[in-house]
The first five atom37 places (N, CA, C, CB, O) and aatype in JSON, in Angstrom:
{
  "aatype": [20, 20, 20, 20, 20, 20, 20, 20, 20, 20, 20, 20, 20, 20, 20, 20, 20, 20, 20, 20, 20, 20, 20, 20, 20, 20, 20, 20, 20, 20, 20, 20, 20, 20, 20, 20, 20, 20, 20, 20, 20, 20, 20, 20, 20, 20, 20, 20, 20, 20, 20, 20, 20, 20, 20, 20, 20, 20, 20, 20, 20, 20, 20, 20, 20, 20, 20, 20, 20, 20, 20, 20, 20, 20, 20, 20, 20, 20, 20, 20, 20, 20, 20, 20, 20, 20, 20, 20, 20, 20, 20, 20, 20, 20, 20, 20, 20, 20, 20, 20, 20, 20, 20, 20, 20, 20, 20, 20, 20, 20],
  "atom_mask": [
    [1, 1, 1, 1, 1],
    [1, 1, 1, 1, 1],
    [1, 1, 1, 1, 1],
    [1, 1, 1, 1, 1],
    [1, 1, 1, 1, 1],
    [1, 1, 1, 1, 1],
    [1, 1, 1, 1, 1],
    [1, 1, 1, 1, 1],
    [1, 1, 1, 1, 1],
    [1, 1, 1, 1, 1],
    [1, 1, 1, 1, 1],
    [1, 1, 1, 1, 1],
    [1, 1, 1, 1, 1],
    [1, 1, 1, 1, 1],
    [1, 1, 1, 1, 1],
    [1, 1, 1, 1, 1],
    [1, 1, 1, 1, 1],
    [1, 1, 1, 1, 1],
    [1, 1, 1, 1, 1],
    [1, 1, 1, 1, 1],
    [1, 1, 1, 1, 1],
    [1, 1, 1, 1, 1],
    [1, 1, 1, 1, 1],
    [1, 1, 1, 1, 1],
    [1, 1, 1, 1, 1],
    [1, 1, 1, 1, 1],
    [1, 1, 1, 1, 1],
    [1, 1, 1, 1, 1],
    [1, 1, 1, 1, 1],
    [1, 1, 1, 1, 1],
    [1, 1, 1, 1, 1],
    [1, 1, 1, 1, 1],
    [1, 1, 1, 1, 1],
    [1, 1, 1, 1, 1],
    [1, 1, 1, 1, 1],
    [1, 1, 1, 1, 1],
    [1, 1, 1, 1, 1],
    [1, 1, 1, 1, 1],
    [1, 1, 1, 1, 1],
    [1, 1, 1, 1, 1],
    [1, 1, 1, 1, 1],
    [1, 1, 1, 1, 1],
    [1, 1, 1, 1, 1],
    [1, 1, 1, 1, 1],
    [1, 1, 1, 1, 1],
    [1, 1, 1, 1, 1],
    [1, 1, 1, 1, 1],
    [1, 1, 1, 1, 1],
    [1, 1, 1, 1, 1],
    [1, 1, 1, 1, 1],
    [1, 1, 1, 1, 1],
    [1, 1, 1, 1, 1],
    [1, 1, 1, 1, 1],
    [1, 1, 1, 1, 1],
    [1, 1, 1, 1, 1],
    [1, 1, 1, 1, 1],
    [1, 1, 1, 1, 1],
    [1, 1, 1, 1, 1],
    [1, 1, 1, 1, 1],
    [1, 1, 1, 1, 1],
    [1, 1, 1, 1, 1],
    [1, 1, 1, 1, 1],
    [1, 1, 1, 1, 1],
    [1, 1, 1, 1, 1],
    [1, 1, 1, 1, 1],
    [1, 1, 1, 1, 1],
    [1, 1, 1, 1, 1],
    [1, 1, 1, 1, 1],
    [1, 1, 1, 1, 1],
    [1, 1, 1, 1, 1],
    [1, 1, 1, 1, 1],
    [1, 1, 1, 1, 1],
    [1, 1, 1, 1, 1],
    [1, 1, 1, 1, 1],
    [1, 1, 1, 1, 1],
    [1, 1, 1, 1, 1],
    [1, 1, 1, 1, 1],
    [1, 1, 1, 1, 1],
    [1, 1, 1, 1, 1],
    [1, 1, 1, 1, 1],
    [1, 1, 1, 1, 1],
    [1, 1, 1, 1, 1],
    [1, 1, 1, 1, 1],
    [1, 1, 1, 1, 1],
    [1, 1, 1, 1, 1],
    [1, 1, 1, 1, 1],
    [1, 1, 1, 1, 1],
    [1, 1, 1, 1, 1],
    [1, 1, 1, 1, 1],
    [1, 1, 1, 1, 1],
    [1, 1, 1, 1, 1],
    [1, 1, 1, 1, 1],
    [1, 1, 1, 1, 1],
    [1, 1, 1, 1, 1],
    [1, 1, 1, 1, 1],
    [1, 1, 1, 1, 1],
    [1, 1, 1, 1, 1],
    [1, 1, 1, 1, 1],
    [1, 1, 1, 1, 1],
    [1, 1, 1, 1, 1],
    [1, 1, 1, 1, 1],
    [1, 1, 1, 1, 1],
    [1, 1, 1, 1, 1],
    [1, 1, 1, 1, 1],
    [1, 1, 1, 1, 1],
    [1, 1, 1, 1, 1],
    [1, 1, 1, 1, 1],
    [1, 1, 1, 1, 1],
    [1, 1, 1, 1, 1],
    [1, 1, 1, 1, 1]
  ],
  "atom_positions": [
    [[-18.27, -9.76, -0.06], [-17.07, -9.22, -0.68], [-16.42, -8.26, 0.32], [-17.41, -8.51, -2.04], [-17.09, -7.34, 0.79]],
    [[-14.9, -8.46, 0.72], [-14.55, -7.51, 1.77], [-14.31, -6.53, 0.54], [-13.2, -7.89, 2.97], [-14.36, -6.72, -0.67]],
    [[-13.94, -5.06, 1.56], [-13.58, -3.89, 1.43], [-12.32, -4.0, 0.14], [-13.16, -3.34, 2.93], [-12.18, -3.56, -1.0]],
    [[-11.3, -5.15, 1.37], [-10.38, -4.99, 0.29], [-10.83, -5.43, -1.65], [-9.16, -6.0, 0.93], [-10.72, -4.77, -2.68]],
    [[-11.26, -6.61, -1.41], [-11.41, -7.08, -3.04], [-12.34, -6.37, -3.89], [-11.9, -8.53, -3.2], [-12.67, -6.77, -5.01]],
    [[-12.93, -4.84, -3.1], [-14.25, -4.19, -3.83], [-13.18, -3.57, -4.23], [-15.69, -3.4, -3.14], [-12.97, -3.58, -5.44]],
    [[-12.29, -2.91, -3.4], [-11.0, -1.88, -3.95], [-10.57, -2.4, -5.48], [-9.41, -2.03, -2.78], [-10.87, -2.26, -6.67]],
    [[-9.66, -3.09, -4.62], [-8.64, -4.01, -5.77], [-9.71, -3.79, -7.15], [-8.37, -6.19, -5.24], [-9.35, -3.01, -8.02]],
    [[-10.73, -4.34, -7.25], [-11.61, -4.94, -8.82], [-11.96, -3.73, -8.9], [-13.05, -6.21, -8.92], [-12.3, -3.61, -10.08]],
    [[-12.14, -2.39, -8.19], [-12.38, -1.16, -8.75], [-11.21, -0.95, -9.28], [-12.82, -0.12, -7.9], [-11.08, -1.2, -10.48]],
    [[-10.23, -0.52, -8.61], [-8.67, -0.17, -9.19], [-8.42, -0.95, -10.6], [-7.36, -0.74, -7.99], [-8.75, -0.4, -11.65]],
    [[-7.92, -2.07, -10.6], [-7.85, -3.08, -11.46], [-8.94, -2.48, -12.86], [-8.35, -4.58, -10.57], [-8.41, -1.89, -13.81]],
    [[-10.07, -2.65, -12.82], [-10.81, -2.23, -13.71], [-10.77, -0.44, -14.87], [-11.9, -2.46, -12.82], [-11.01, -0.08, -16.02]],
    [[-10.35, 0.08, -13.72], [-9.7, 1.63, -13.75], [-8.48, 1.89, -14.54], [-9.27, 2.09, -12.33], [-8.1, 2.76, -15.33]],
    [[-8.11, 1.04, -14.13], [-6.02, 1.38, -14.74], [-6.39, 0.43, -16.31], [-3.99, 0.07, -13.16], [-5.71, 0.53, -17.33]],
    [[-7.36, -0.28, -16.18], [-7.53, -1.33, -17.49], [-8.39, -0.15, -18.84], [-8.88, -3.09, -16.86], [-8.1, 0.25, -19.97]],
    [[-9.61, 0.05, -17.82], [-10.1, 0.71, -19.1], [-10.38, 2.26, -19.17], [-11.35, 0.06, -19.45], [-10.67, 2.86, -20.2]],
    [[-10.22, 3.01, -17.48], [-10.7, 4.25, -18.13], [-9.33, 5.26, -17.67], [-12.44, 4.8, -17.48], [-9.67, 6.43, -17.51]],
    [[-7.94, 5.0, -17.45], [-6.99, 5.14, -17.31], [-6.32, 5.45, -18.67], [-6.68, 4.25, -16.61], [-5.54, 6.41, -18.74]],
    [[-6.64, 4.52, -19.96], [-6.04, 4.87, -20.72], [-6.83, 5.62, -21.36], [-5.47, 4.1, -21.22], [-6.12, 5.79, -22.35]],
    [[-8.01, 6.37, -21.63], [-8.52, 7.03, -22.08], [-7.99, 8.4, -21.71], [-9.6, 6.69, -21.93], [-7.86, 9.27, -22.57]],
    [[-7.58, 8.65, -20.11], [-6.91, 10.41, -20.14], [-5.5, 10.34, -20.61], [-6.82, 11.29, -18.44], [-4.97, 11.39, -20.97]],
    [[-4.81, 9.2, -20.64], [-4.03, 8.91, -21.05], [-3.7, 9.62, -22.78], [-4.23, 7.65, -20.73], [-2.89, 10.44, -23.2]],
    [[-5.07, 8.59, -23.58], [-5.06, 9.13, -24.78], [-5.65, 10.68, -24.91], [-5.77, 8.19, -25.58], [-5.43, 11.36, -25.91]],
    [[-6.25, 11.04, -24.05], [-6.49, 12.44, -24.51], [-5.53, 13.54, -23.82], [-8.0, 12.81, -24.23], [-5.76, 14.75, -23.89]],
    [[-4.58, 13.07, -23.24], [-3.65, 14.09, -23.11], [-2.37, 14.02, -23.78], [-3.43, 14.26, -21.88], [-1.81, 15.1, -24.0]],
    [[-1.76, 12.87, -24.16], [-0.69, 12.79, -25.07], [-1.0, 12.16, -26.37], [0.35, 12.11, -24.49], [-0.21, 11.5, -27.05]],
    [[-2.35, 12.45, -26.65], [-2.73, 11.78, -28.26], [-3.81, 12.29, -28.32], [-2.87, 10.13, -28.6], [-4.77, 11.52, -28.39]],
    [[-4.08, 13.97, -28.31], [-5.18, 14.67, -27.99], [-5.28, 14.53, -29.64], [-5.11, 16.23, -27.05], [-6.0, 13.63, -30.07]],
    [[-4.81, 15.13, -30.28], [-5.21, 15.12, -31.98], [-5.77, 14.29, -32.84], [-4.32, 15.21, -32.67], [-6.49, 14.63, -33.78]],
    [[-5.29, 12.56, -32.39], [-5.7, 11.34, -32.75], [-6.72, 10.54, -31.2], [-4.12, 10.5, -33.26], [-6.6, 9.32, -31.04]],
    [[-7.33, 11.09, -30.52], [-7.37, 10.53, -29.08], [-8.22, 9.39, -29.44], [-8.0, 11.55, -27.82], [-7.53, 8.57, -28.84]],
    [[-9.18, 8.68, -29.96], [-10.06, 7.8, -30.34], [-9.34, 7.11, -30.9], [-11.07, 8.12, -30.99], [-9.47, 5.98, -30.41]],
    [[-8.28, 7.12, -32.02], [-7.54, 6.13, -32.55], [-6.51, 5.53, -30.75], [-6.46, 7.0, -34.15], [-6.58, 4.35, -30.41]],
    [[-5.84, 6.41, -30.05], [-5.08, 5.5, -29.46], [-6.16, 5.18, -28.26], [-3.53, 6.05, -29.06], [-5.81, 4.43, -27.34]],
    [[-7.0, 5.55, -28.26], [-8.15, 4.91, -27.22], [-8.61, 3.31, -27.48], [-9.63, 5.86, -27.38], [-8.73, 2.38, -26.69]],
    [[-8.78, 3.37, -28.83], [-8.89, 2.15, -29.66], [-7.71, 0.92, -29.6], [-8.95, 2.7, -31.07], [-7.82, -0.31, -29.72]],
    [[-6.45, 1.88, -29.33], [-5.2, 0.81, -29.63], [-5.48, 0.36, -28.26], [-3.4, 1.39, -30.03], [-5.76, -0.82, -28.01]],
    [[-5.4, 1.36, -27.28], [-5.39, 1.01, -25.95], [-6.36, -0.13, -25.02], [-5.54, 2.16, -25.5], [-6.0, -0.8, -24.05]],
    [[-7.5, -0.08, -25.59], [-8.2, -0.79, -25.46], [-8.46, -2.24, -26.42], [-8.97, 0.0, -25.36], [-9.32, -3.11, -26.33]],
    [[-7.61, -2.12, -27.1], [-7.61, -3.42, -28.21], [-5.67, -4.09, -27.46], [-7.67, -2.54, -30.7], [-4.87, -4.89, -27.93]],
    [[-5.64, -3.53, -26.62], [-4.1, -4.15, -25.73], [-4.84, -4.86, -25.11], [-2.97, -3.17, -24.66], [-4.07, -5.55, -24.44]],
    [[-6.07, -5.22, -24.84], [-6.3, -5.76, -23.54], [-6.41, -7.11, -24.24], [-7.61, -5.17, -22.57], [-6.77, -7.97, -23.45]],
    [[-6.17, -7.65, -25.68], [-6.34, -8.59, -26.1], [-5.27, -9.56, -25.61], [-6.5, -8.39, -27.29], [-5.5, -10.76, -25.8]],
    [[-3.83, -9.12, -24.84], [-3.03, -9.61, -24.57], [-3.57, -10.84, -23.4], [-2.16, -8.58, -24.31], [-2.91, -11.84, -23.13]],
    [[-4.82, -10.54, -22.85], [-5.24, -11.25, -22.2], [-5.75, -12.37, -22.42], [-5.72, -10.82, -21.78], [-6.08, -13.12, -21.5]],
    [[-5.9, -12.69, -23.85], [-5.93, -14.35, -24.68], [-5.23, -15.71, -23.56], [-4.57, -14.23, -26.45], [-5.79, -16.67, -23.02]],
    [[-4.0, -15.3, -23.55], [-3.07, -15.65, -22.89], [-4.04, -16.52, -21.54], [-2.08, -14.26, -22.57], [-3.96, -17.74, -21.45]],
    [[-4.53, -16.07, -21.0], [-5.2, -16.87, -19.89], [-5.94, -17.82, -21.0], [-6.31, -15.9, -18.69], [-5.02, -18.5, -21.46]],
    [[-6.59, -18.02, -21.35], [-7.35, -19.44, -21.71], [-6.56, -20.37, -21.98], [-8.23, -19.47, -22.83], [-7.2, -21.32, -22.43]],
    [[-5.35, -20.59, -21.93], [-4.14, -21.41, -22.16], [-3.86, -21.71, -20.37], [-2.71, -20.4, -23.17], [-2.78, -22.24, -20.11]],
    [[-4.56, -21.45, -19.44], [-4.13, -21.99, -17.45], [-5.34, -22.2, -17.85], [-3.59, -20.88, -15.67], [-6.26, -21.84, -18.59]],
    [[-4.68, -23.56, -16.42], [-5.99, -24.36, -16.27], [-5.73, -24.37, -14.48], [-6.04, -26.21, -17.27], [-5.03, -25.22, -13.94]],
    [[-6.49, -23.15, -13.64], [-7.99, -22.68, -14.51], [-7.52, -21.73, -15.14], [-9.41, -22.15, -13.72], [-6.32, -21.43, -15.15]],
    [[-9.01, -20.78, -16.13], [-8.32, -19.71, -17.17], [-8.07, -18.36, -16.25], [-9.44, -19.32, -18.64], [-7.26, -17.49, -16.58]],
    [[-9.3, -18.25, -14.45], [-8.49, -17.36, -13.67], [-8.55, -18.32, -12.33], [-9.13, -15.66, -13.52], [-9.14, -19.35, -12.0]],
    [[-7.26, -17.07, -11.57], [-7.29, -17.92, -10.59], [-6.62, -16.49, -9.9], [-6.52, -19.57, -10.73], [-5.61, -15.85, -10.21]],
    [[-7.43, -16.32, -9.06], [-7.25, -14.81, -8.14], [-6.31, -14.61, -7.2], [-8.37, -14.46, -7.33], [-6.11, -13.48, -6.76]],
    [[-5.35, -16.12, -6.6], [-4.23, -15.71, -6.26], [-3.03, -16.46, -6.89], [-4.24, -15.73, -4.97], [-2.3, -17.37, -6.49]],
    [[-3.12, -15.67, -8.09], [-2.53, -16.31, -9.53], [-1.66, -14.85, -9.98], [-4.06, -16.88, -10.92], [-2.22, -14.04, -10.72]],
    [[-0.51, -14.66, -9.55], [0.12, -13.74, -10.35], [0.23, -13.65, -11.88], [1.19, -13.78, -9.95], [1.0, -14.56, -12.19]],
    [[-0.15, -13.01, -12.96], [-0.07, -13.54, -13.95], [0.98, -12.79, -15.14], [-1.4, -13.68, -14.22], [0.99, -12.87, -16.37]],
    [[2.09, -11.83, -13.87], [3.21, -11.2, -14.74], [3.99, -12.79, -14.21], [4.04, -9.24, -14.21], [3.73, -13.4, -13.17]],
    [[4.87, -13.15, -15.17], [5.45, -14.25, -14.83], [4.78, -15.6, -15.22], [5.62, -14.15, -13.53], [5.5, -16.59, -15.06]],
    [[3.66, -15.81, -15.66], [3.01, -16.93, -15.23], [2.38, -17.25, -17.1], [1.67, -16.53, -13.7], [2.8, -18.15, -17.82]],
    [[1.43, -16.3, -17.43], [1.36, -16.28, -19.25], [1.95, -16.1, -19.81], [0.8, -15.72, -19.98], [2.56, -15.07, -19.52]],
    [[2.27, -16.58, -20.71], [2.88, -16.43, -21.75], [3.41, -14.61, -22.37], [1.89, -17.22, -22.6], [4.47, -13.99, -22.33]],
    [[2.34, -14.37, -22.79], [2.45, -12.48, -22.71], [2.15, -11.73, -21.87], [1.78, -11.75, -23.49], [1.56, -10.69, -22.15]],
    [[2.49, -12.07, -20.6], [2.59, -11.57, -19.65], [4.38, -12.17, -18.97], [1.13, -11.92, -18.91], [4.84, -11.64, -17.95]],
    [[4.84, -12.82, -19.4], [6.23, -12.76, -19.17], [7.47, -11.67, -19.39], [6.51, -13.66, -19.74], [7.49, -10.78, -20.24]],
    [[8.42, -11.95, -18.52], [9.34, -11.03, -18.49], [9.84, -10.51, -19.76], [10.28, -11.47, -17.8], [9.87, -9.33, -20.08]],
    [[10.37, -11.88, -20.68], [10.52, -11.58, -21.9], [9.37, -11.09, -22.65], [11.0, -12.56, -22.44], [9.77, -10.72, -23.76]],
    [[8.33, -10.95, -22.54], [7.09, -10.5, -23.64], [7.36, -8.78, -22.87], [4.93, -11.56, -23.37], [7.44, -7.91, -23.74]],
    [[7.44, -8.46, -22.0], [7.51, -7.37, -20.87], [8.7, -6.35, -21.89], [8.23, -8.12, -18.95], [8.5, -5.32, -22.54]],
    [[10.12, -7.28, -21.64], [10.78, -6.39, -22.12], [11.25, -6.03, -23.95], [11.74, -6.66, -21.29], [12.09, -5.33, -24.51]],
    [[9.85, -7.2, -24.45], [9.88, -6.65, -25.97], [8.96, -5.43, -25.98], [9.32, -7.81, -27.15], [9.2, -4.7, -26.95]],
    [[8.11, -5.04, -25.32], [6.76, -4.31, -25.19], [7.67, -3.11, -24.42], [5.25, -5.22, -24.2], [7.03, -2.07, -24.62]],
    [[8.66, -2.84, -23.77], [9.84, -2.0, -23.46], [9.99, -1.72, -24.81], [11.15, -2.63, -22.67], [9.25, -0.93, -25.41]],
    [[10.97, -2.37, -25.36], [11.94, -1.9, -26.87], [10.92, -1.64, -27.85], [13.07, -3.22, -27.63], [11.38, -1.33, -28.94]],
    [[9.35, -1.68, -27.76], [8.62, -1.11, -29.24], [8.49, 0.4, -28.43], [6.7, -2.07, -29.91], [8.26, 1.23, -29.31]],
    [[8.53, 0.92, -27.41], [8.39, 2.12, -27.0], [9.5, 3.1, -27.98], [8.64, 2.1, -25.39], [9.16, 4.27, -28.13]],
    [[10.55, 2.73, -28.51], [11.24, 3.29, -29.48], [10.89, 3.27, -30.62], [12.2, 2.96, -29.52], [11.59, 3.88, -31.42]],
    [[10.09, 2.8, -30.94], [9.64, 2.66, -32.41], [8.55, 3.91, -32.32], [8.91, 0.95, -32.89], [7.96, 4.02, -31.25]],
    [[8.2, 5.03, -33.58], [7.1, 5.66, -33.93], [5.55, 5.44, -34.15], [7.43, 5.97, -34.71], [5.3, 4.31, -34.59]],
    [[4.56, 6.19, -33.97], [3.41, 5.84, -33.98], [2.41, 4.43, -33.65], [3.37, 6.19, -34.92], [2.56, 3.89, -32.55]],
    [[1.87, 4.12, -34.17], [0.89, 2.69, -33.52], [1.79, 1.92, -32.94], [0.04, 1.62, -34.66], [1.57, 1.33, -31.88]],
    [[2.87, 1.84, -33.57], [3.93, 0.49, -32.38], [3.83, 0.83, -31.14], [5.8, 0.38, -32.49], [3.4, 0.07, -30.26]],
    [[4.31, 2.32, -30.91], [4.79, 2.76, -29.49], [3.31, 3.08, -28.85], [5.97, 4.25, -29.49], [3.38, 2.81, -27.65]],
    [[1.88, 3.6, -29.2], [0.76, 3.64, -28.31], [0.55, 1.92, -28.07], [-0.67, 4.55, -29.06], [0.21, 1.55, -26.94]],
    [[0.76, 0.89, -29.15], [0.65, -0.04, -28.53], [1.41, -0.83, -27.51], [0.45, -0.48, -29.19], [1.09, -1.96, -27.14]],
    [[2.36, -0.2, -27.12], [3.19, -0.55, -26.39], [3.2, 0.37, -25.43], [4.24, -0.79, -26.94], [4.17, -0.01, -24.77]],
    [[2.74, 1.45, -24.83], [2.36, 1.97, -23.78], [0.87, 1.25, -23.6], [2.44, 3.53, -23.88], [0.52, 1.4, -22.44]],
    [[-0.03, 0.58, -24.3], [-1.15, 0.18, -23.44], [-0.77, -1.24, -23.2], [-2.64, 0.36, -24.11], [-1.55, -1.87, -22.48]],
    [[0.33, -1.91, -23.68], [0.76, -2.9, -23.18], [1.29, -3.44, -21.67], [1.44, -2.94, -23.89], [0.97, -4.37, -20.93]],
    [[2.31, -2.3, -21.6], [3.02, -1.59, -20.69], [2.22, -1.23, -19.74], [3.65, -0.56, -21.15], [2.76, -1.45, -18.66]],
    [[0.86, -0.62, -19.6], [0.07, -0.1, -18.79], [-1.16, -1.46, -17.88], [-0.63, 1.1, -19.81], [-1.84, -1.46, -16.86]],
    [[-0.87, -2.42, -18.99], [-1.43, -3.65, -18.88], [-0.87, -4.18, -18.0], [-1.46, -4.39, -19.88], [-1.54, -4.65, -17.08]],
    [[0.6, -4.3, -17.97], [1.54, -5.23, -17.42], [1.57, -4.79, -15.65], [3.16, -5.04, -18.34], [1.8, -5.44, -14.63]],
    [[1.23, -3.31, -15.94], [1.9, -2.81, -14.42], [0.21, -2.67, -13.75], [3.12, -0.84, -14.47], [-0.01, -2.21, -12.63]],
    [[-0.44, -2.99, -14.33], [-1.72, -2.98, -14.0], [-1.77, -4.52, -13.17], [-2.72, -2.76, -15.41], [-1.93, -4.75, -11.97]],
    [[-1.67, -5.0, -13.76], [-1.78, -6.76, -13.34], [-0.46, -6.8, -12.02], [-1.2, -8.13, -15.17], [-0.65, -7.32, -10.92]],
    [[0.58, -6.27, -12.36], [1.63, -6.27, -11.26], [1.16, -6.12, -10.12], [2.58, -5.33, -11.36], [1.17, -7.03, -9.29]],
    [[0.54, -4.66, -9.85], [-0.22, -3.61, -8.88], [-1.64, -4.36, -8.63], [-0.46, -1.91, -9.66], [-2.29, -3.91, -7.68]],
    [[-2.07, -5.16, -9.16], [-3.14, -5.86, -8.74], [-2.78, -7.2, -8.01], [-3.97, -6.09, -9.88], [-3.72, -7.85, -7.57]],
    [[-1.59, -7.63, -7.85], [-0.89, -9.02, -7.22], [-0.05, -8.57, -5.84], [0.34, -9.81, -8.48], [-0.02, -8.96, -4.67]],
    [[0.63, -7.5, -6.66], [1.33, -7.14, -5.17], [0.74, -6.25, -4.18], [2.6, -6.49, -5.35], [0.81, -6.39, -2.96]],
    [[0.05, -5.15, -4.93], [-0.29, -4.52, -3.83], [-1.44, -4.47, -2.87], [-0.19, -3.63, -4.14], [-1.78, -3.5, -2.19]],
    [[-2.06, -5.81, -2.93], [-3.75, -5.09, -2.49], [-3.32, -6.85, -1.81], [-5.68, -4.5, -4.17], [-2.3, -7.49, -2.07]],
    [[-4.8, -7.38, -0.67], [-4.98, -8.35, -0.14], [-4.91, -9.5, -1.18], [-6.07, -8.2, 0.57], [-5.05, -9.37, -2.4]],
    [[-4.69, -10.53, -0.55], [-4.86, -11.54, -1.41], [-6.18, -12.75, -0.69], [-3.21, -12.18, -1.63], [-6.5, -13.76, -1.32]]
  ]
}
């Protein structure tokens, strides 16, 4: 495994699951376990792969490419950020999903 792909799958793994946890405890300190919960129940958006064949494929961009991971799924997960309570934490761990997967395609080796 080079250097680079130990990075990347550290990073990647980081921004997925323990990213949104300071996340929830600094702007959802009162409820922090409930949006820890939402945040981590976003990652279900990832269904979406068992529908490619294959279900991964590592130089596979997959903003653009799944289904809820498309532009349009992108910029409905934008417009629930206006909406109050569970809509909008679920739509910041959506959101955090999306740019996670972005930052894992563009920025690191392929």
């Amino acid at each position: 495994m080079t250097d680079c792909y130990f990075w990347k799958t550290c990073t990647h793994y980081f921004l997925h699951l323990v990213f949104p946890v300071f996340i929830a405890l600094i702007f959802y300190r009162e409820n922090w376990k409930k949006a820890c919960f939402i945040f981590l129940a976003t990652m279900l958006v990832d269904l979406d792969h068992v529908l490619a064949d294959p279900v991964f494929d590592p130089s596979r961009n997959s903003i653009g490419f799944h289904i809820l991971h498309s532009w349009y799924a992108i910029v409905v997960y934008f417009l629930m950020l206006f909406f109050k309570g569970n809509i909008r934490i679920i739509a910041i761990g959506l959101l955090l999903h999306m740019l996670t997967d972005f930052q894992d395609f563009h920025l690191w080796c392929h």
